[in-house]
N, C-alpha and C positions, 0 to 999 in steps of 0.2 A: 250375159255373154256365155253363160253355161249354156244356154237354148240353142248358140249358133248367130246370134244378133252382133252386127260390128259394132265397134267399141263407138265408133259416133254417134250412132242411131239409141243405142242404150247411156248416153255421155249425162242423160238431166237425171239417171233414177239415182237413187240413194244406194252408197256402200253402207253393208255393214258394219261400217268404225260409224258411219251415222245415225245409223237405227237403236246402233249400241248407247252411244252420247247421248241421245234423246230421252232415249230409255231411264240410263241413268240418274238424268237430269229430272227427272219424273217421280221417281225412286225418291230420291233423295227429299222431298217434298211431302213426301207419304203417301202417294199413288199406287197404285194395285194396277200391274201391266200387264196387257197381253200382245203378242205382235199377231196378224192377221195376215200381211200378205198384200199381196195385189188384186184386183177386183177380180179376179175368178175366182180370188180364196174369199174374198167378204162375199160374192153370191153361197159360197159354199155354207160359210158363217152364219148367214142370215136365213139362210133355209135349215139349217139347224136349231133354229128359233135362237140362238144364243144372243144378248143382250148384256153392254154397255150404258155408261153413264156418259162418255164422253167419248169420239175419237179423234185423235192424233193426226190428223191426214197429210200426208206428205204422197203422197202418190202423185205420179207423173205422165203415169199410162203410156203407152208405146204407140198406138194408131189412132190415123185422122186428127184432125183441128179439134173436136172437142174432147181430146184423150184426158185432157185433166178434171174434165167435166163428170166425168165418167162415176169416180166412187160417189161426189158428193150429192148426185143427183139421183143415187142408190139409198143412200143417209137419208135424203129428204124424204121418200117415194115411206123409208121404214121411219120415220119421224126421231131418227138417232141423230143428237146435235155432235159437231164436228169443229172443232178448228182450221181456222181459216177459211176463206172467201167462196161461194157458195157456187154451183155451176152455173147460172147467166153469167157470173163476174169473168167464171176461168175461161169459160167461152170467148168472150168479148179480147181480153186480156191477153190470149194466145195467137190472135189476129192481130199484128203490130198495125194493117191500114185499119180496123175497126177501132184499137187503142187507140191511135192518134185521131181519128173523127173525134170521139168522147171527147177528149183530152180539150181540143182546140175549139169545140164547143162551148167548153166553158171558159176558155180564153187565156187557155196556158198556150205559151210556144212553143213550136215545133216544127220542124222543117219540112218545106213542099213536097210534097209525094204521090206517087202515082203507085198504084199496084197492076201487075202484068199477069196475066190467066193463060196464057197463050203464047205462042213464042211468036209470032208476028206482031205482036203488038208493041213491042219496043219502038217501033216505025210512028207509033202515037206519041211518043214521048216530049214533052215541051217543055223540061223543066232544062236549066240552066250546068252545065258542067264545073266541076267535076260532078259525079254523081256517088251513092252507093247504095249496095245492091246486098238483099240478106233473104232468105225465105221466110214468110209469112208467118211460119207457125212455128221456127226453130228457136231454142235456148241454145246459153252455154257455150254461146258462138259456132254453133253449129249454122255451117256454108258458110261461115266469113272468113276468109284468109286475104295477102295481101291484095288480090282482083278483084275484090269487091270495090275496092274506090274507081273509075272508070271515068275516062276523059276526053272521050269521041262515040259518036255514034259505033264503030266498030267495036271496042270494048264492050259497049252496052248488050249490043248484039251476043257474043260471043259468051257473055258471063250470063245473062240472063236466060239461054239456051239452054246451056250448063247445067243452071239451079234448077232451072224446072224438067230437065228430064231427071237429076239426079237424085233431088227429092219429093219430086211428084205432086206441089203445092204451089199455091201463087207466087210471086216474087216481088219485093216490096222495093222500090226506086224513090229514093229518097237526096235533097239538095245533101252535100258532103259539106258535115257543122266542119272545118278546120281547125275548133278554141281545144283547152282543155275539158277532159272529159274526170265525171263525180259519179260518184254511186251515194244514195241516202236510204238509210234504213231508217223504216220506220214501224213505230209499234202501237195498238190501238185501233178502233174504230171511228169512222163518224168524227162526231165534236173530241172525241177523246183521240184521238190519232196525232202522235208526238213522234217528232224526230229523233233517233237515237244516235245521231250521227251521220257528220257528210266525211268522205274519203275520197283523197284524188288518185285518179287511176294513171300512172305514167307509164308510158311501154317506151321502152328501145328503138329507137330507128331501124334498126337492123333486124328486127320480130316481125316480118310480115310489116314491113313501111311503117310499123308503129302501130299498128291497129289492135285493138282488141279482140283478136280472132279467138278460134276454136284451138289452134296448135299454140297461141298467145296464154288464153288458159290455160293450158294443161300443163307448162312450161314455165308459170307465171314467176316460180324462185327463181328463175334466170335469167328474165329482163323485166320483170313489173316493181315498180317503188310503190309502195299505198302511203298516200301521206296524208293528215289533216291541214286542208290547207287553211288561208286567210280568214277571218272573220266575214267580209263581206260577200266572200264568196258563201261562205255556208250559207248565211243569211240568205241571200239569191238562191239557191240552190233547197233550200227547205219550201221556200214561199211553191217554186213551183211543184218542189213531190209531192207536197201537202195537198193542193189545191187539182193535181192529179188522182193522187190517192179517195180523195173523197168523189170526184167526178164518176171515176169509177168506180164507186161503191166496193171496195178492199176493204177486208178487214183482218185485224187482230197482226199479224207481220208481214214484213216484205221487204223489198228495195225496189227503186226508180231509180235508173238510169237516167244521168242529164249531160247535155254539152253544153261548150260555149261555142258560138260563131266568133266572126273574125274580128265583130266588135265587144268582146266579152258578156255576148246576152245569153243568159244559160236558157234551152231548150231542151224541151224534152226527146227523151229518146224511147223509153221500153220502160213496161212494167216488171217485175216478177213477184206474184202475188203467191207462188210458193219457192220463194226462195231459198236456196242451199244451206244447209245447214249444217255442211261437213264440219269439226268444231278447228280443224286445221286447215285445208284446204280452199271453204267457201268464204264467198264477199264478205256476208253478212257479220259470220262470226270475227272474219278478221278487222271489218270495221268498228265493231262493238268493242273490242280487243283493243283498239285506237284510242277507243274513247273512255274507257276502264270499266268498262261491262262487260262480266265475266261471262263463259257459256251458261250456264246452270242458271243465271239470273236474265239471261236470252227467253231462254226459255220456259221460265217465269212469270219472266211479263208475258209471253205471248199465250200461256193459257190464265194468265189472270185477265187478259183482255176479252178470251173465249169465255170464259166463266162470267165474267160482268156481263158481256152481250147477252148470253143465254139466261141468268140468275141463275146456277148453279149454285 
């Protein structure tokens, strides 16, 4: 935001109460820290021949679909292992129509969708109303406010025009789940990827129709409840992040996003294979916090999971 970047556009990178927490959390363990920056400070790093054991990546990157691809495919290129999911994964992962191909490939559910490139192509659309509408490559609820749920050809039109001039990427048209909606965090790779907890996400009637928006985020002490719900819900609810999680090859932490339809079948929704790790503000930590997993032991596991995969 110091650069000049509205606060939407910069809403997925990390504040510094983050960088700080992690830090610490690191610290605390007996690690030896350095902070580096964003990918023009690691080309700067790596052309200084300077060299690590391990790094941290939480980067988010600011442009194009494959912005989060961006450090780790720098890592790979200098043979420096890194935490978390590697860039084919974050590539794939930041395309919500490519996530859901993957996903329902391997026979997880998830609701009918078309993705739009153009603004005439709304006119193709043959999926069934209500609909909703998100861009392609956004987090953090970025472009979803109340118009994204749409109930006629005309809405469709008008929001999907919208999205694609205003963020200059496909636009994803997806059947509208109506059930309630979960977030599951999970930690590990592969055969070793555990759930660390499911969390139900309740918003307001009155936030944007209930939805899980961008201004729903950021607002969230003021109409969201996070609750642990029922037993069978979790259990539904882990089977499919699980079985997502490993489809797309994620590793070491995250969350999936899941809904239920209007016969309580939870489907999948979105990945975040770098998920927020504000130690107050994000999903992740407040779910863990649910469950009685502390930050410092967050982040813990999720370089004991980077550390097993590598053998560090």
């Amino acid at each position: 935001m110091k650069e000049g970047f509205a606060p939407e556009l910069v809403a997925e990178c990390d504040s510094i109460v983050t960088i700080e927490a992690i830090e610490a959390a690191l610290q605390k363990t007996g690690h030896q820290t350095e902070r580096i920056g964003n990918v023009k400070a690691l080309v700067s790093y790596l052309a200084s021949k300077k060299r690590c054991d391990l790094i941290f990546n939480i980067a988010e990157g600011l442009f194009g679909l494959l912005r989060e691809s961006q450090i780790p495919a720098l890592l790979d290129a200098y043979q420096i292992p890194y935490v978390f999911s590697d860039s084919f994964v974050l590539g794939i992962c930041l395309h919500k129509g490519y996530t859901k191909e993957t996903v329902r490939k391997a026979g997880v559910a998830t609701a009918d969708y078309c993705v739009l490139k153009t603004a005439e192509e709304y006119k193709k659309v043959q999926l069934p109303y209500p609909l909703f509408l998100k861009p392609v490559g956004g987090g953090t609820g970025i472009g979803i406010t109340a118009r994204s749920r749409v109930n006629n050809a005309d809405e469709l039109e008008a929001v999907s025009k919208n999205l694609l001039s205003a963020y200059r990427q496909p636009v994803l048209v997806e059947t509208y789940l109506s059930g309630r909606e979960f977030t599951v965090g999970i930690c590990g790779t592969g055969c070793d990827a555990t759930s660390l907890g499911v969390m139900e996400i309740i918003i307001e009637q009155n936030s944007d129709g209930g939805i899980y928006s961008y201004k729903t985020k950021q607002e969230y002490e003021k109409c969201t409840r996070y609750e642990v719900p029922e037993q069978d819900a979790i259990a539904a609810c882990e089977e499919v992040a699980l079985t997502a999680w490993n489809a797309l090859g994620c590793r070491d932490g995250g969350r999936i996003d899941v809904k239920m339809d209007e016969h309580g079948v939870v489907h999948f929704l979105e990945v975040n294979p770098l998920a927020g790790l504000h130690p107050i503000d994000s999903d992740l930590p407040i779910l863990c916090k649910l469950h009685g997993i502390g930050y410092d032991s967050l982040i813990e596991r999720i370089l004991y999971s980077a550390k097993k995969r590598i053998a560090l």
